[in-house]
C-alpha positions as CSV (number, residue, x, y, z in Angstrom):
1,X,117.6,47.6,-28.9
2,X,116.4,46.9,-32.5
3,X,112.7,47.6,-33.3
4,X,111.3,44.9,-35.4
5,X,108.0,46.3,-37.7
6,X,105.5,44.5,-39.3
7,X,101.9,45.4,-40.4
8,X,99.2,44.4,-38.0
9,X,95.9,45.6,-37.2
10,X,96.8,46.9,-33.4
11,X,93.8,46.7,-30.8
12,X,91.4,49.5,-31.4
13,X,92.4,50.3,-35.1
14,X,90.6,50.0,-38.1
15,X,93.5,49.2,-40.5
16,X,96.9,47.8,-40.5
17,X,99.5,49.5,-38.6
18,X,103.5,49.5,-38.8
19,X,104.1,48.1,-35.2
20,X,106.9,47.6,-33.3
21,X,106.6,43.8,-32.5
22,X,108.7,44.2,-29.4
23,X,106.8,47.4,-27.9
24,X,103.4,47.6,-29.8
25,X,104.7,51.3,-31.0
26,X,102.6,52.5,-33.6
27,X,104.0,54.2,-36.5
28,X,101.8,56.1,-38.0
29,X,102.0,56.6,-41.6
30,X,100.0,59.3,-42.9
31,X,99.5,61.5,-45.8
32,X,101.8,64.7,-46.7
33,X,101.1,68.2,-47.1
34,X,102.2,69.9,-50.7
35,X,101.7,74.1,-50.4
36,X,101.9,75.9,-53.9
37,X,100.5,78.9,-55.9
38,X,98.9,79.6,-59.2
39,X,100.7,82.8,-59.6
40,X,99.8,85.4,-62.0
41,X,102.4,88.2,-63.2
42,X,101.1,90.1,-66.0
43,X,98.2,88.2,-66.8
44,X,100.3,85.5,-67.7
45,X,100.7,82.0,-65.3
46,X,104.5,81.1,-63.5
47,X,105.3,77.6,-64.5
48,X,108.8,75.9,-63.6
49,X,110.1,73.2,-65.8
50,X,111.4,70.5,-63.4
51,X,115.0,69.7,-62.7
52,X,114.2,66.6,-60.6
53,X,112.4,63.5,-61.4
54,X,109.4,63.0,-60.8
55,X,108.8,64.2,-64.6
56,X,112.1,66.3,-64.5
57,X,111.5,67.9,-67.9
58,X,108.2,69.1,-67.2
59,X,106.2,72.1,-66.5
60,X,104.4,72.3,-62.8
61,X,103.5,75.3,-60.4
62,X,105.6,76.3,-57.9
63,X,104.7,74.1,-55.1
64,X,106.6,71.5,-52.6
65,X,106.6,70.0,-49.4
66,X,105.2,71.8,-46.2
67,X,108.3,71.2,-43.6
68,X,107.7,71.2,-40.0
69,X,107.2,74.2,-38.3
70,X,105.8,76.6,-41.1
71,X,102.2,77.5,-41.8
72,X,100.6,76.4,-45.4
73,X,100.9,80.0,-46.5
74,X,104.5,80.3,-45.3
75,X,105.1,77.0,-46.9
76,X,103.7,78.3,-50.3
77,X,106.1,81.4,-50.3
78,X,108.8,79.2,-49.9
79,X,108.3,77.0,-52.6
80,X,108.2,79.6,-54.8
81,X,111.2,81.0,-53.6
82,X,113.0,77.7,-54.1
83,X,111.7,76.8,-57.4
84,X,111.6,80.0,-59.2
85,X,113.3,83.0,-57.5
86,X,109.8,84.6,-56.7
87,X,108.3,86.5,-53.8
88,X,104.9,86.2,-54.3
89,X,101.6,87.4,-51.9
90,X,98.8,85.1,-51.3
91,X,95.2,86.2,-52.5
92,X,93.9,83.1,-50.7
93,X,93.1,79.6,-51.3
94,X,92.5,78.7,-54.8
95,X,92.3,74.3,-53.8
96,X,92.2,71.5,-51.9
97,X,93.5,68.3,-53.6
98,X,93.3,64.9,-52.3
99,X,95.7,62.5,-54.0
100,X,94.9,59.3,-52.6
101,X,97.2,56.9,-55.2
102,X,100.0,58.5,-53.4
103,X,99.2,59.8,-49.7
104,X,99.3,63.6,-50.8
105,X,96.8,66.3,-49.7
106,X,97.1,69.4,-52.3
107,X,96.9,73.0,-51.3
108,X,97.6,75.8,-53.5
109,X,96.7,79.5,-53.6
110,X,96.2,81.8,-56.1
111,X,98.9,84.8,-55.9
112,X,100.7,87.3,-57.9
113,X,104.4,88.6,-58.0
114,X,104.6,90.5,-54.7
115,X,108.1,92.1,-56.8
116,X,109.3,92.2,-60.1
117,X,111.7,89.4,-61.2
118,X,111.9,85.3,-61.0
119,X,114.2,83.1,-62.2
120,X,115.0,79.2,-61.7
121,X,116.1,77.8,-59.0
122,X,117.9,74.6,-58.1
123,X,114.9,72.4,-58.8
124,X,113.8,74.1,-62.0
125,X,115.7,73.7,-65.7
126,X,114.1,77.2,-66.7
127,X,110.7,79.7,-65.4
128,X,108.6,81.3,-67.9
129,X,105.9,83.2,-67.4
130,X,102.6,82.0,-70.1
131,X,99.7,83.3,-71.4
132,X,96.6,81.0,-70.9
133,X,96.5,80.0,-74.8
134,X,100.7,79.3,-74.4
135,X,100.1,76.8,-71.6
136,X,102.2,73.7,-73.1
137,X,99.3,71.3,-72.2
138,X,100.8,68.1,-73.2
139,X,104.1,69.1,-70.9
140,X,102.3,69.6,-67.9
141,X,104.0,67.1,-64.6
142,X,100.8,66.4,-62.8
143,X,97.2,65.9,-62.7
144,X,96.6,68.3,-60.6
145,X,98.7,71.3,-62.1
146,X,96.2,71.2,-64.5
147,X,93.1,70.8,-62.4
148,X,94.7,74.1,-60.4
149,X,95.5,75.9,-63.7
150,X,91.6,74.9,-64.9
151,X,90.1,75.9,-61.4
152,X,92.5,79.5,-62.2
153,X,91.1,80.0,-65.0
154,X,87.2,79.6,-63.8
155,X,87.7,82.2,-61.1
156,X,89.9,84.4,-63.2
157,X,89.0,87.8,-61.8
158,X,86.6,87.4,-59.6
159,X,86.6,87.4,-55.9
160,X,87.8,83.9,-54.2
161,X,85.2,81.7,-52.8
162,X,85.1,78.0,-51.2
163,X,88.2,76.4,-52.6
164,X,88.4,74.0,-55.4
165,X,88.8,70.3,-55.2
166,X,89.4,67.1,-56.9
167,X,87.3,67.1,-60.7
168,X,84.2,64.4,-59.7
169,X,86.2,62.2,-62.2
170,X,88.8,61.9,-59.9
171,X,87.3,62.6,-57.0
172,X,90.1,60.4,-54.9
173,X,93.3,61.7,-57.0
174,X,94.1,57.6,-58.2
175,X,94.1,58.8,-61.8
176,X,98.0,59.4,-63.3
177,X,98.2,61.7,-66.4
178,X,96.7,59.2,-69.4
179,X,99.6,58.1,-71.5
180,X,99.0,60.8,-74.2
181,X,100.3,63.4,-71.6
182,X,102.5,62.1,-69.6
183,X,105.1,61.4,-71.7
């Protein structure tokens, strides 16, 4: 039997739903989870320069897609793994990103290089390792990446406290990168 979808407003909801017409099934369509790191080796910053679109050709932190079945942290680890060849330890929660313009909930740590050594991997074109006055700015993929890298900076050396979240200017995440940096 063939499901057919459409958008309704199903008894007891607030918004519209995908529904199966046949059924009343609700699918459920909700945001997705991104795990990354502001890692420091060095006292420089890890920053991959993407492979894959979107904004293949930029720089962005280690950080990816939390799959089913791992924790946040685990999630995290394995990103960097993927991306740039790194085992890195988790000092904690560095932010909390909502992007809102495209269903996304951000949460990134701040780590350091657990071992010596990173390299790219299959979704990165190259990893370097910068010092904060290096950073290429006008290169950077996302919004947040900088917000992170910002938030990095402003707790540089001190203990962790309540993470960071989306600047009050963009307190939703709808903002893209103005023109003048994104390339």
């Amino acid at each position: 039997m063939t499901q057919r979808f459409h958008r309704t407003i199903p008894e007891g909801e607030d918004r519209e739903r995908l529904t199966c017409a046949d059924c009343g099934f609700i699918a459920y369509e909700n945001p997705k989870i991104v795990a990354g790191a502001v890692v420091e080796a060095q006292g420089k910053l890890l920053l991959c320069r993407r492979a894959i679109a979107p904004r293949a050709g930029f720089w962005t932190l280690p950080a990816g897609y939390m799959e089913l079945g791992e924790t946040v942290a685990e999630a995290a680890q394995r990103e960097a793994w993927e991306e740039a060849q790194a085992r890195i330890a988790l000092e904690g929660i560095l932010a909390v990103y909502s992007i809102a313009r495209i269903g996304q909930v951000q949460i990134l740590f701040r780590a350091h290089l657990a071992e010596p050594g990173y390299a790219a991997g299959p979704e990165s074109l190259e990893v370097r390792l910068f010092a904060w006055e290096e950073i290429p700015w006008d290169e950077i993929a996302f919004p947040s990446v900088h917000w992170a890298l910002r938030h990095w900076q402003a707790g540089r050396g001190q203990p962790l406290g309540a993470p960071a979240s989306n600047p009050e200017a963009d307190a939703r995440g709808m903002m893209p990168l103005p023109p003048e940096v994104s390339g």
